[in-house]
ZAMARVEX-773675 format. One record per residue: x, y, z of N, C-alpha, C in turn; residue in three letters. Coordinates in pm, whole numbers, plus 50000, padded with zeros to 5 digits. Example, Ala and Ser with C-alpha at 12.3 -4.5 7.8 and 13.67 -1.06 7.14 Angstrom:
! ZAMARVEX-773675
513194943150780512304955050780513204967050780ALA 512854977550708513674989450714512905000350787SER 
//
This chain:
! ZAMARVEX-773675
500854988050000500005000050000500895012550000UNK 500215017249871501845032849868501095044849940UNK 502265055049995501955065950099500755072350050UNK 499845070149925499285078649889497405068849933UNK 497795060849878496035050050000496665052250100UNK 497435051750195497625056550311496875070650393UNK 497075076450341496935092250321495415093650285UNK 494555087050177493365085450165492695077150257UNK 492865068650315492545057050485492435063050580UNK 493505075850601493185080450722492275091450711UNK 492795098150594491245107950547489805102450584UNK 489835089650535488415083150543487915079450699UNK 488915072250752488845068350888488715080350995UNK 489515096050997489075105551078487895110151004UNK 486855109450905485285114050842484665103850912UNK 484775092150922484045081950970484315086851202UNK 485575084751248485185086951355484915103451352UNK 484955111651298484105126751317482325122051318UNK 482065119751239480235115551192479515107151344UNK 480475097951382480095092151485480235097951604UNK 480695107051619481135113851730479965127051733UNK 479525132951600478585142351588477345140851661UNK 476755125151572475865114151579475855115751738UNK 476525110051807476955106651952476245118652043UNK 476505130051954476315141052036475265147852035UNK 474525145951895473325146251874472405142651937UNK 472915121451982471835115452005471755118452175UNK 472865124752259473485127752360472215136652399UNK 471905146452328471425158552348469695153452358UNK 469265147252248468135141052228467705132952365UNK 468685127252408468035118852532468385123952672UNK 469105135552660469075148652792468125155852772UNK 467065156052703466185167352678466585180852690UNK 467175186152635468195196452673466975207252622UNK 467345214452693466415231352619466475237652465UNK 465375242452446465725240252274466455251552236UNK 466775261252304467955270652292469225267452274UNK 469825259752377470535249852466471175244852314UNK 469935234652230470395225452152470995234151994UNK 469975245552002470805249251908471685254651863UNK 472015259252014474035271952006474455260852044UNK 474475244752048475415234152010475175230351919UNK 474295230051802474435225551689474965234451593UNK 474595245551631475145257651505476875257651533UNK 477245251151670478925254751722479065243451634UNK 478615230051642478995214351585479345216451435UNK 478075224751357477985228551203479225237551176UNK 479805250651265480625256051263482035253851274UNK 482375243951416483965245951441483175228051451UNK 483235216051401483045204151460484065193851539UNK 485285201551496486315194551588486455201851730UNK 486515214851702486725216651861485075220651936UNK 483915219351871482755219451953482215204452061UNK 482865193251897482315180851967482985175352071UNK 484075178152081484995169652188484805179752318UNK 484575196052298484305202052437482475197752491UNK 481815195352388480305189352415480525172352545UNK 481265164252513481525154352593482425160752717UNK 482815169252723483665175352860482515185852936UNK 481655190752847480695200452911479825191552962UNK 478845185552883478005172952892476545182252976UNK 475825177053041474695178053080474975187853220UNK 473885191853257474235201453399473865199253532UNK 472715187253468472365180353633473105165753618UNK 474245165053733475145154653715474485135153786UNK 474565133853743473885120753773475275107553813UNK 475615101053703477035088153735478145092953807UNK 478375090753925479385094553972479595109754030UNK 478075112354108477655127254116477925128054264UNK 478155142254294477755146754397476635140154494UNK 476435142854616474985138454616474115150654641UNK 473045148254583471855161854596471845168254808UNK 472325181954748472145185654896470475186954947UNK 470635187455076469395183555156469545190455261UNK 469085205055285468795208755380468185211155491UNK 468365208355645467665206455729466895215955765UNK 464905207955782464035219255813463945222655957UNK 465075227556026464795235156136464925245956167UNK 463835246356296463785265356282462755270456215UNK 462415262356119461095271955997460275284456083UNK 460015290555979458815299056024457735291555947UNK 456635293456058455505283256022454945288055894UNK 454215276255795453575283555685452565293555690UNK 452055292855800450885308855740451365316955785UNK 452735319755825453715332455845454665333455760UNK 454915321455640455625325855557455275330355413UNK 456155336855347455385341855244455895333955144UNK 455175343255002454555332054880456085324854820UNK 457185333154816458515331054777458735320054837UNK 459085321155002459585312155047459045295555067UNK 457525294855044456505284855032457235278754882UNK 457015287954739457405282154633458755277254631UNK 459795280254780461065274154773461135262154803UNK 460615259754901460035249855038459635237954922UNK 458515242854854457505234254744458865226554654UNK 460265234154607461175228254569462285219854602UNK 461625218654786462885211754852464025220054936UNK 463785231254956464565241955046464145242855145UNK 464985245355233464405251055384464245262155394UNK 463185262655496462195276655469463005289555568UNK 462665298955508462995309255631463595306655771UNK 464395310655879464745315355977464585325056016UNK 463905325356164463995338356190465235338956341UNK 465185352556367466495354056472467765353356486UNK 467755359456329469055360956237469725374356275UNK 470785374156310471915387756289471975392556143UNK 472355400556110472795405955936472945419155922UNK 474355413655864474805430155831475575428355680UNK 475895433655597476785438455505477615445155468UNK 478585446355397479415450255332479735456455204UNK 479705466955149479715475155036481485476555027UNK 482055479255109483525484855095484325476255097UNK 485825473855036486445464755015486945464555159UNK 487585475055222488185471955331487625469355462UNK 485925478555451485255468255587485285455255615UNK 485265449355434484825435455427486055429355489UNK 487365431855408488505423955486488645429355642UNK 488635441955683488385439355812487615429655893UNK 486225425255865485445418555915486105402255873UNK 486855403655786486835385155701488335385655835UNK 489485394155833490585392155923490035392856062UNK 489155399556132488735396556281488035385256271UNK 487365381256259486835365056240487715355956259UNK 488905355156124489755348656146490865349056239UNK 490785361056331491435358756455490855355456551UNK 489585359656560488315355256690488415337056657UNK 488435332956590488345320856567488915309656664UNK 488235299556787488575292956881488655279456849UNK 487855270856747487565259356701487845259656570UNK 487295262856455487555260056336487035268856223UNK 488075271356166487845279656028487595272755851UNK 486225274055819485555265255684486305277355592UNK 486595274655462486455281855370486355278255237UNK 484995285755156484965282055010484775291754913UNK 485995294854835486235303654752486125297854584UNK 485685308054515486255309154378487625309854373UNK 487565323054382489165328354327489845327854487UNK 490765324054473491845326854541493355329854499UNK 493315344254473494275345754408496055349554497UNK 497245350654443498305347354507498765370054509UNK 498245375654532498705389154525498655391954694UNK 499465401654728499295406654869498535405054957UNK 496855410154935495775404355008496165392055009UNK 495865383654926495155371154960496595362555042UNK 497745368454967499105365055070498815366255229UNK 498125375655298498005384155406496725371855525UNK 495945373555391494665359055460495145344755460UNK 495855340955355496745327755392497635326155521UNK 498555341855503499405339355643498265337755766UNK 497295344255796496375344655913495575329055944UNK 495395323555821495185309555805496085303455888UNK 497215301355806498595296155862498465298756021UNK 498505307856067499005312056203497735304856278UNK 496925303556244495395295056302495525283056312UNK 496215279056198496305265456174497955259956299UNK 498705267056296499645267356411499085265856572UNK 498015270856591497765272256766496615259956722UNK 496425252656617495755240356657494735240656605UNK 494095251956560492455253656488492245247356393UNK 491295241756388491285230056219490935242856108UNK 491345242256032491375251055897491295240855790UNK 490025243255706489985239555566489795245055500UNK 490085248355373490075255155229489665244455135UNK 488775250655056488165244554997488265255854830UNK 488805255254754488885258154630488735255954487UNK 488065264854417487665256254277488805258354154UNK 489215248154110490245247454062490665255653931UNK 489585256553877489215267553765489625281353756UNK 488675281453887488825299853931489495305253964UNK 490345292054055492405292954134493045283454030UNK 493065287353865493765277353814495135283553822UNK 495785293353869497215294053873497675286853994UNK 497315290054132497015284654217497045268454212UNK 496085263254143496375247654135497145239254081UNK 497665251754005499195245853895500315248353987UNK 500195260954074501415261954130501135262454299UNK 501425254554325500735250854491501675253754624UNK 502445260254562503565265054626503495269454758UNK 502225282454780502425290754846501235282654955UNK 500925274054908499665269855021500365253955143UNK 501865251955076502605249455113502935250655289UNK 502895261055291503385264155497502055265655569UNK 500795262955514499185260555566499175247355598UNK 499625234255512499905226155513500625217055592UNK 501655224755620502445219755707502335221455856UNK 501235237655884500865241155952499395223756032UNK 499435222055944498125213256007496735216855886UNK 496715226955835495285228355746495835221755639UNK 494015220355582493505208955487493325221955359UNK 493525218855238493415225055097492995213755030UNK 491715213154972491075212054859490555215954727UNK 491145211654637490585220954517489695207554442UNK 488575221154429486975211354381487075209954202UNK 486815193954197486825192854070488045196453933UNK 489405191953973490355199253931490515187953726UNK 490815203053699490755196153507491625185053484UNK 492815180353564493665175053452493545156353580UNK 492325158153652491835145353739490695142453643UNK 490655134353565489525123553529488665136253429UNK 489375143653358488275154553255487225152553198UNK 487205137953176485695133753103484505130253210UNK 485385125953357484285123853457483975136253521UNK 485155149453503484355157153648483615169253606UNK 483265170253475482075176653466482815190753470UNK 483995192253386484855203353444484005219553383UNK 482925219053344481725232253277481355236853408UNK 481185228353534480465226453616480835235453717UNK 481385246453747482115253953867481535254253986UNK 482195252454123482045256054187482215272754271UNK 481025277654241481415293854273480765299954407UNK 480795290254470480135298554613481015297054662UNK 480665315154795481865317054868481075319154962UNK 481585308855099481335305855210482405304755325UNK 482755316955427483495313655498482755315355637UNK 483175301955694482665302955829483505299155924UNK 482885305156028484045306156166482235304256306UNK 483505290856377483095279656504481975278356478UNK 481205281456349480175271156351478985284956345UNK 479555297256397478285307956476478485316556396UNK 479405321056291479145332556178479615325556027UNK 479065330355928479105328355807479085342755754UNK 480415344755660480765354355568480335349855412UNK 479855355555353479075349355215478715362955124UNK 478715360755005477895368354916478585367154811UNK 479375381554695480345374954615481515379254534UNK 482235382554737483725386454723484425375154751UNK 485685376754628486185361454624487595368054706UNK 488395361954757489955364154830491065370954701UNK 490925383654698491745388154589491895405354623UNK 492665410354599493015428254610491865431954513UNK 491575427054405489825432654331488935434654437UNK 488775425354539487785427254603487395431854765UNK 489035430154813488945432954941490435441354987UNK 490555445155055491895448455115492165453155259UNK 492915460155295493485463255443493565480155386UNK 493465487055268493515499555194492715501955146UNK 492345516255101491175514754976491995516654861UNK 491505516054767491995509454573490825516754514UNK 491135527054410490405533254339490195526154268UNK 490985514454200489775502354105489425491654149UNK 488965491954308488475478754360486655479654300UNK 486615466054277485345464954218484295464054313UNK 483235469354285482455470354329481385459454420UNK 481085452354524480945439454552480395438454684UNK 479475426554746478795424154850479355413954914UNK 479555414755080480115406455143478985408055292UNK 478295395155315477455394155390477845387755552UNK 477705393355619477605382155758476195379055830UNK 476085368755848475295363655946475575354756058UNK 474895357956200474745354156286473145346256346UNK 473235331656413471665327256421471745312956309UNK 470505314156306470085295756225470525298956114UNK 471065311756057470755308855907472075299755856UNK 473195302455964474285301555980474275281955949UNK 473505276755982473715265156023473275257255855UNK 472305266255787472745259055630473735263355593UNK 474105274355590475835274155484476635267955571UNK 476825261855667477375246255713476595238455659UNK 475875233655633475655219155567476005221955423UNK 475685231955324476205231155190478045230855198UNK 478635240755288480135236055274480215221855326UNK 479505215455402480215202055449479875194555352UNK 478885191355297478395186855142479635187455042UNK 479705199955008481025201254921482025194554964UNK 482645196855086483965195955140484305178955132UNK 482675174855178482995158555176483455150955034UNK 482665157854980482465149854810483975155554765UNK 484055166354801485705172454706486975164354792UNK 486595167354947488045159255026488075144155015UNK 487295141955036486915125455048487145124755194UNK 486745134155291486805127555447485265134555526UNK 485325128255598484235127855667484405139355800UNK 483295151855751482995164555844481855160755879UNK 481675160355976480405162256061479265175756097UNK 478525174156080477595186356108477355188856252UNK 477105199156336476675201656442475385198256457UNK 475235193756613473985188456600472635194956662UNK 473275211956677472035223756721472325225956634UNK 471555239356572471745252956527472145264356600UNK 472775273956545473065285756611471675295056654UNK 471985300856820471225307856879470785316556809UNK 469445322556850469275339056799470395348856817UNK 470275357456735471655369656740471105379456670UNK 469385378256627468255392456617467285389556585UNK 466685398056508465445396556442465205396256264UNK 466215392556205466445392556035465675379055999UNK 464755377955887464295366855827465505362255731UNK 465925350655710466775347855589466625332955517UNK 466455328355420466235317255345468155314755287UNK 468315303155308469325303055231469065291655132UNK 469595296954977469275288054873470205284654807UNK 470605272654846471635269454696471115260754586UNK 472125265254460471515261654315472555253254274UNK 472345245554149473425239754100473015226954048UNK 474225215654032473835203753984473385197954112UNK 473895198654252473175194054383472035193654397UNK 471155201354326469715209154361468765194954234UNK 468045192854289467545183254213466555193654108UNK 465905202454102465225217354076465885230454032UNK 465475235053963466515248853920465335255754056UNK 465485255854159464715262654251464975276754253UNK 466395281054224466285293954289465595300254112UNK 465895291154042465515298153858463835304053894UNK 463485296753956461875293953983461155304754066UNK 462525303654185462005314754284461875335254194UNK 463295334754133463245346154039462205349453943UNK 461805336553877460615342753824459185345453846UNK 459105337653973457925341554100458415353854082UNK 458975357454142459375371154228459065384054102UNK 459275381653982459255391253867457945394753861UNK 457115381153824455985378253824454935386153912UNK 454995385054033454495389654150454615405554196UNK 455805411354144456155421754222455135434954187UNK 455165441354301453955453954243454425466054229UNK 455745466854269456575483754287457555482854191UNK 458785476654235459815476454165460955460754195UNK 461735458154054462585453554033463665456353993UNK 464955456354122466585462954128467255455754110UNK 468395453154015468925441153908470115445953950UNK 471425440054037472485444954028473195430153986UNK 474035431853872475025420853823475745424753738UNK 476655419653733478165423153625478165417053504UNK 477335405453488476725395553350475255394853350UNK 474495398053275473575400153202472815388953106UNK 472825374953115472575370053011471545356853069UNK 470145366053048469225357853065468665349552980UNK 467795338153044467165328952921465605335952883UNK 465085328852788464185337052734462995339952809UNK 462595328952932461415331753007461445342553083UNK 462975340753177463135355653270463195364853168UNK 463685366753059463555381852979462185386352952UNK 461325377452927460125375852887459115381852988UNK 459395372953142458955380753230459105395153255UNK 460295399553290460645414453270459885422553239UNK 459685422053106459145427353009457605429652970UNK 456895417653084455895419553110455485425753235UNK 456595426853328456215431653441456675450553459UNK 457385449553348457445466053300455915465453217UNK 455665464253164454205467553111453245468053182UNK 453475457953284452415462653452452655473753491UNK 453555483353500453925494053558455035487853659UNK 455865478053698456525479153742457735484253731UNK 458595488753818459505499453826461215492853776UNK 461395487253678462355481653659464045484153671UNK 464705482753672465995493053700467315480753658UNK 467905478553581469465467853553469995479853593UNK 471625474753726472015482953714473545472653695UNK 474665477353625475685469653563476755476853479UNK 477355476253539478975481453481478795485353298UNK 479315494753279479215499253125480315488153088UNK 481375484453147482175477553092482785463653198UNK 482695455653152482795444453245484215437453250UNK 484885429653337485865426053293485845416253184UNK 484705413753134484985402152997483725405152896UNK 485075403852783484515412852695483615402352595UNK 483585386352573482965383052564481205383652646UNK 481165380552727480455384952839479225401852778UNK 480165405452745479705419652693478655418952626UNK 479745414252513478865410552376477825401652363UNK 477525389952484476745386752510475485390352528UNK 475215397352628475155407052714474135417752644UNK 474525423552519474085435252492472475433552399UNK 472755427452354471335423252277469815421152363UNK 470565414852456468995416652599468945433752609UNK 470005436852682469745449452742469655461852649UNK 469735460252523468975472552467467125461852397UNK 467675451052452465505446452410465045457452536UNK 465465452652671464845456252792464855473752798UNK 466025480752705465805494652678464675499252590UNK 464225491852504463795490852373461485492252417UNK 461865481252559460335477252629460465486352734UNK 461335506452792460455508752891462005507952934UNK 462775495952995462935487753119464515496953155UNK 464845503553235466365512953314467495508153264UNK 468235506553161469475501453181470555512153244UNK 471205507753395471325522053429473325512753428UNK 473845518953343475495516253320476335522453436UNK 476465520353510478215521553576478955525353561UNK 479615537253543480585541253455482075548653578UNK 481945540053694482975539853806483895526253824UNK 483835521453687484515506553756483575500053724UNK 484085486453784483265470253757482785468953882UNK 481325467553866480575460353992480615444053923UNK 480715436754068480925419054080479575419154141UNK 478815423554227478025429454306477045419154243UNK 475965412654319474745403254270473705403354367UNK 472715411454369471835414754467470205417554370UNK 469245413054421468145417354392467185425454487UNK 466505435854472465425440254531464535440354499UNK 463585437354545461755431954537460715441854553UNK 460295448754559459075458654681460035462754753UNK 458995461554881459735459654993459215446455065UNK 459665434954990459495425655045461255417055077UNK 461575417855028462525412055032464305411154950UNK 464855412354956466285417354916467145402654872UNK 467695399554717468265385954735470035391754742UNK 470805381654763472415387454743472615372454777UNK 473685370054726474715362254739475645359154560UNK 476235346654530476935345654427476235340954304UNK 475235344354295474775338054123474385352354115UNK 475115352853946474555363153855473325359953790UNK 472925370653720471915367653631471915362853489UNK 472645353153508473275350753346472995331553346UNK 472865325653255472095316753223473875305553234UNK 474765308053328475925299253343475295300653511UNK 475425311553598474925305953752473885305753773UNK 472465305153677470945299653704470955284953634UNK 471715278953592472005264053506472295254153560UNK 474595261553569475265251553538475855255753624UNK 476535267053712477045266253888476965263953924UNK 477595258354061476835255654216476845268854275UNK 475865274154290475915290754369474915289654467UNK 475285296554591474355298354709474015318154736UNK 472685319654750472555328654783471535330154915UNK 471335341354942470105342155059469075352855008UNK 467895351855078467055361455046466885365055184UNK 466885374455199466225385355343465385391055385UNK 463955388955464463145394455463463755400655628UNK 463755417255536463755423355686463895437955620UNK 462715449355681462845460355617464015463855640UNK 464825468455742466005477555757466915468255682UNK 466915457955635467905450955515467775459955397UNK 466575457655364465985460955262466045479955228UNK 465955484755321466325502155343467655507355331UNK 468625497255402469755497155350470505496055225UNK 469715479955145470115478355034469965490754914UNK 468585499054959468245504354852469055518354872UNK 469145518154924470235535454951471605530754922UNK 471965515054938473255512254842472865515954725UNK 472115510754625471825507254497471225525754438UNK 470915528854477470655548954491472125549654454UNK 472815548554565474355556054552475025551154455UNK 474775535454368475495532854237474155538354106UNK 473625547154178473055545254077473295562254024UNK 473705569754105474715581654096475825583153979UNK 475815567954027477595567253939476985566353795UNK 475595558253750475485557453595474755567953544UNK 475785568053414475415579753296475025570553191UNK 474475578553124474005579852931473525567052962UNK 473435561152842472315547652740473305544352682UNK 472925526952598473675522152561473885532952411UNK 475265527652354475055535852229474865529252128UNK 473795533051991473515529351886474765514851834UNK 474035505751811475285497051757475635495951575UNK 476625498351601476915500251425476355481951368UNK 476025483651194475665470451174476755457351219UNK 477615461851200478425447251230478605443651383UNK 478585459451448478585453551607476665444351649UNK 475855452351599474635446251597474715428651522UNK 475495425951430475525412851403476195401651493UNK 477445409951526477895404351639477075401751831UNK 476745411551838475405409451963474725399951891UNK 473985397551815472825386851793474035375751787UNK 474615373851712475465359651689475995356851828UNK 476285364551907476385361552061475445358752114UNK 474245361252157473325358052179472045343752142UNK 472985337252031472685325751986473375310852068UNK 474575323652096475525312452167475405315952381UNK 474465323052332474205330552528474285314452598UNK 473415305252567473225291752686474615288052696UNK 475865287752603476835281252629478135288952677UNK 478015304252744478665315952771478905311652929UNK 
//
């Protein structure tokens, strides 16, 4: 056989395994029932790039993980507020398998980078028993140098310290493990969740883990969605620190973001944490639901709870997020609930740190300009910032954006708050960024307009 049937064999043989591999992915999709959006910014990618769509389609794969999964978290119903004291939100959460409200919650927040690290470094020195932590980013710059050493030094007088990290978000970090090195030796535990180059076809590597949960002896939880980085926090202020929410609570609410980190921690460490077997005392009067989303969640519950909430509202809806990229029902809603007269308001960085993201991005928010609806731009920097306001019923914050990657395919935990002076607070935050935005989007020339829609085809897979 001369080099030249050679040369035609393998031609034939990579057409034959390409077709089967398409096929594969096709029939993949067909028996996930995948969303019909979903199916077709993977078929138009398959028709387009087919070598590098189909082989990232078997690494992305489906979003509720099933062979070799996690196990579905399950949060404990104690504490509830009884049902004919709770309201319609928290019932339709409940109805999905969440635990309902707490009341006799502490809560306070964080707008400023350096309150927040103040509050994240006293914690971690108040700390007598044990310090949880679960980050996105953990990045290796000064700050986060500064919270490792305080780790370290915790982990020295005996305190159990775990870190818990997603390997993605700390991918320099997980390549170079250097510096987490003298934590280690100290006695603390480092985990990184789901890391790419362990088993890529099994761990679902699309799948991020992006909640940030740090808790200290069990009685406060720091949460919302500042990740460990000089972007977001410091011991200084930084004229380009981004804009961002960092929550504490004190009380029951405290006692689910312990069971979702021990959930994680177990499945990612492979050792066995134990849960406490009270809940934390009262420490006020704050209502708080805590909800996490993800492949754990057997329900897109919190997807569900948002569009209740659109649905329902009679005053206004306050949109703070840095990504923008809803699916078609929540846009849909919107848009009808501006035609009710409700008071709509996106408020979101003119420029984000990703510029895909952008372009995503823009085709909703001049529809929602287009129906009525505030696009009010940012033009001080990047808000990370992810908070909703309701009426005055209720205030959401924690780490899912509004973008169709943390209502899907994240694991993200947030809380909702029923408590006016939450809620009075939040909105005199969201006033003061709302100072900062000028002008409307601007006219898009035709090719940038082709480009928004052709992004927007590909929004489910962003």
């Amino acid at each position: 056989m001369n080099e030249h049937m050679i040369y035609i064999l393998i031609i034939h043989l990579s057409a034959i395994v390409a077709d089967i591999l398409v096929l594969s992915a096709l029939g993949h999709m067909v028996y996930q029932r995948r969303e019909p959006t979903s199916m077709i910014a993977w078929l138009l990618a398959i028709i387009l790039l087919p070598y590098i769509a189909v082989p990232l389609y078997f690494v992305f794969r489906s979003r509720k993980r099933k062979k070799k999964a996690k196990a579905p978290i399950k949060l404990a119903c104690r504490g509830e507020v009884p049902p004919e004291n709770a309201t319609s939100l928290d019932m339709i959460l409940r109805g999905n398998g969440i635990a309902g409200a707490t009341t006799g919650n502490g809560f306070e927040f964080y707008t400023d980078g350096v309150d927040a690290y103040t509050a994240l470094m006293t914690q971690i020195k108040q700390a007598k028993r044990q310090i949880l932590i679960s980050t996105y980013v953990f990045s290796s710059d000064e700050v986060a140098k500064s919270i490792l050493a305080a780790l370290t030094q915790k982990a020295l007088q005996g305190i159990s310290v775990k870190l818990l990290i997603d390997s993605i978000g700390s991918l320099p970090l997980y390549i170079f493990q250097r510096p987490l090195k003298e934590l280690k030796r100290a006695g603390g535990k480092v985990a990184f969740y789901m890391p790419p180059l362990t088993r890529p076809f099994q761990n679902y590597i699309n799948l991020r883990n992006h909640r940030k949960i740090f808790l200290f002896d069990g009685k406060t939880v720091l949460a919302g969605g500042m990740n460990l980085s000089a972007e977001y926090m410091g011991p200084t202020p930084c004229d380009d620190r981004w804009q961002d929410i960092l929550f504490s609570i004190q009380g029951p609410g405290v006692f689910h973001y312990r069971e979702i980190f021990t959930q994680d921690w177990n499945h990612t460490a492979k050792e066995k944490l134990d849960l406490p077997e009270q809940m934390s005392k009262f420490h006020g009067n704050t209502g708080i639901q805590v909800v996490p989303s993800g492949p754990d969640i057997a329900s897109d519950a919190l997807y569900e709870a948002l569009l209740s909430t659109v649905f329902t509202a009679k005053e206004r809806i306050w949109i703070v997020t840095p990504y923008f990229v809803p699916d078609k029902s929540l846009m849909q809603a919107l848009v009808i609930a501006r035609h009710r007269g409700v008071d709509i308001k996106l408020i979101t960085p003119a420029s984000s740190n990703h510029l895909i993201a952008d372009l995503g991005r823009s085709s909703y928010m001049r529809e929602l300009s287009a129906n009525g609806i505030e696009v009010c731009l940012f033009r001080a920097g990047m808000i990370h910032a992810k908070a909703i306001l309701i009426d005055t019923r209720e205030v959401m914050m924690g780490s899912a954006n509004i973008d169709q990657r943390s209502l899907f395919l994240n694991y993200e935990v947030v809380s909702f708050i029923y408590s006016e002076e939450i809620i009075s607070k939040s909105e005199a935050w969201m006033k003061h960024l709302l100072e900062k935005c000028q002008g409307q989007m601007k006219p898009a020339s035709k090719w940038r307009k082709m480009g928004e829609n052709l992004m927007s085809i590909f929004a489910p897979l962003l």
